[in-house]
C-alpha positions, 0 to 999 in steps of 0.5 A: 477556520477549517476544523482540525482532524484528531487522526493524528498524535505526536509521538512522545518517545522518540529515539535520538537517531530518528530525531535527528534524522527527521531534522537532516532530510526534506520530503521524501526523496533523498531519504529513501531506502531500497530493499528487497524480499525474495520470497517461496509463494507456493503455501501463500498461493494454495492458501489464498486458491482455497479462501477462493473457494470457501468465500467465493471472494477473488482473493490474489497474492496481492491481497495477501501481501496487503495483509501482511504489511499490515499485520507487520506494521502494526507489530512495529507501531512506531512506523505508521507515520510521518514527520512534520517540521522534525517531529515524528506524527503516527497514526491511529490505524493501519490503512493500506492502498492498494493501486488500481487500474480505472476507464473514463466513466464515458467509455465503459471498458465493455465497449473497448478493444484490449489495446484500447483499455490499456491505452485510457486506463489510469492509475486510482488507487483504494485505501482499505482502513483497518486493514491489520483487524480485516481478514483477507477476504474481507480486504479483497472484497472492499478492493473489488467493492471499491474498485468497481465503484470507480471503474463504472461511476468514477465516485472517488474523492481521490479519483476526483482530485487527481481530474481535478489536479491533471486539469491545472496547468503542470507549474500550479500541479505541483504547488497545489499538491504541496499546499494540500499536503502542508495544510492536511499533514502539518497544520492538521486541517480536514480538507474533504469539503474542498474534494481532497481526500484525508490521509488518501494513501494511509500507512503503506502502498501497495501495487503489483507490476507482476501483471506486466510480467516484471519480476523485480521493480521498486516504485518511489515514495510520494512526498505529498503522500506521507506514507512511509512505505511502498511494496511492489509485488513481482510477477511469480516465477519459479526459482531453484529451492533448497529442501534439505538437501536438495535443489527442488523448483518452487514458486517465488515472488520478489517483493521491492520496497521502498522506505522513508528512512526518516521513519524506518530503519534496518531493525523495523525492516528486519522485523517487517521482513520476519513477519512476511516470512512467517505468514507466507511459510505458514499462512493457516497460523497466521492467517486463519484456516480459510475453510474455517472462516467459511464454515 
């Protein structure tokens, strides 16, 4: 018998709407919310430009906006979760993934042409855990620690069973990832020793197509991942503002979210969204004063 995880505990005080809600969908797919958050980015990027400087750490917008889904789903506990059989299951932490690009470990990315890298990358993925108690350097640094990790030695459980996974033929791909997401998520069962991670995606994904010059997209939630939420980061651009009175250029940056419906509604939306507003209008209140990190 496969010994059971304590990572999980059902929610006792569950609203009618949601009980119902858990008992009308399937796995993600039909229940899934779009949405979409325009935000000015100009106090974000000067902050995350100075805790470069003060912490030598590449820190980017995306690691601010990691931060930020966690820091606003912690202030909405209810939704760092998923359902099972109609009830609703949270978790203990506050886990982000962020979405990485890897090279075939036999094929060290020094040795590759541009086109070439592009052509081989694959898409990997690092969950920081605890990511509402880190700072954001903290985060940025455990992403490259990791990232790198994978990119040179290939050591991750997820990498690994995704290799694993791709190798099957396409029918028994999808069934095996369905079994593994019934036993680990429904049953509770600590499946690591057979090389698939626990709870590999966490409470929220995040990925940034702005790299690729996309200044809008929304990406879909994974049914086998249970992660109730995904945010993909555009690419920043600038956008008339309105200061007062006036019509001023600053930079923007347009977040598409993706949300189980099941799990999440209008209200928790609208308090995720207030939090990012609140960070990225005043990122040293919320944030910390990063030069005051380093000192």
């Amino acid at each position: 018998m496969l010994p059971r995880m304590g990572a999980f505990r059902r929610a006792e005080r569950v609203p009618a709407w949601r009980k119902l809600a858990m008992s009308t969908w399937n796995a993600p797919g039909s229940p899934t919310a779009y949405g979409a958050l325009d935000l000015e980015c100009e106090r974000a990027l000067d902050w995350a430009s100075r805790a470069r400087q003060a912490s030598g750490e590449k820190v980017t917008l995306t690691h601010v906006v990691g931060k930020a889904a966690a820091v606003a789903i912690a202030s909405a506990p209810e939704t760092n979760g998923f359902t099972s059989y109609g009830r609703l299951m949270l978790r203990e932490t506050v886990d982000v993934f962020f979405q990485v690009a890897f090279f075939d470990r036999d094929a060290p990315l020094a040795d590759k042409t541009d086109k070439e890298a592009r052509r081989d990358a694959n898409l990997a993925g690092v969950k920081v855990t605890r990511a509402d108690q880190k700072s954001v350097v903290e985060v940025a640094r455990e992403l490259r620690e990791r990232a790198q990790t994978i990119r040179e030695r290939g050591k991750d459980k997820t990498v690994r069973a995704t290799k694993m996974m791709a190798g099957m033929p396409g029918p028994l791909r999808s069934i095996a990832a369905r079994l593994g997401a019934w036993m680990s998520f429904d049953l509770g069962w600590n499946l690591s020793g057979l090389g698939i991670p626990f709870d590999p995606f966490g409470s929220c994904m995040v990925t940034n197509v702005g790299v690729f010059d996309i200044e809008m997209a929304w990406a879909p939630l994974i049914p086998y991942a249970r992660t109730p939420l995904c945010i993909t980061l555009g690419a920043v651009r600038d956008a008339p503002t309105v200061v007062g009175t006036q019509v001023v250029v600053r930079k923007h940056v347009s977040l598409g979210v993706a949300f189980d419906h099941r799990v999440m509604d209008g209200y928790h939306a609208g308090v995720m969204s207030r939090r990012f507003r609140e960070i990225f209008a005043d990122p040293d209140a919320v944030l910390g004063r990063p030069e005051a990190r380093a000192s």
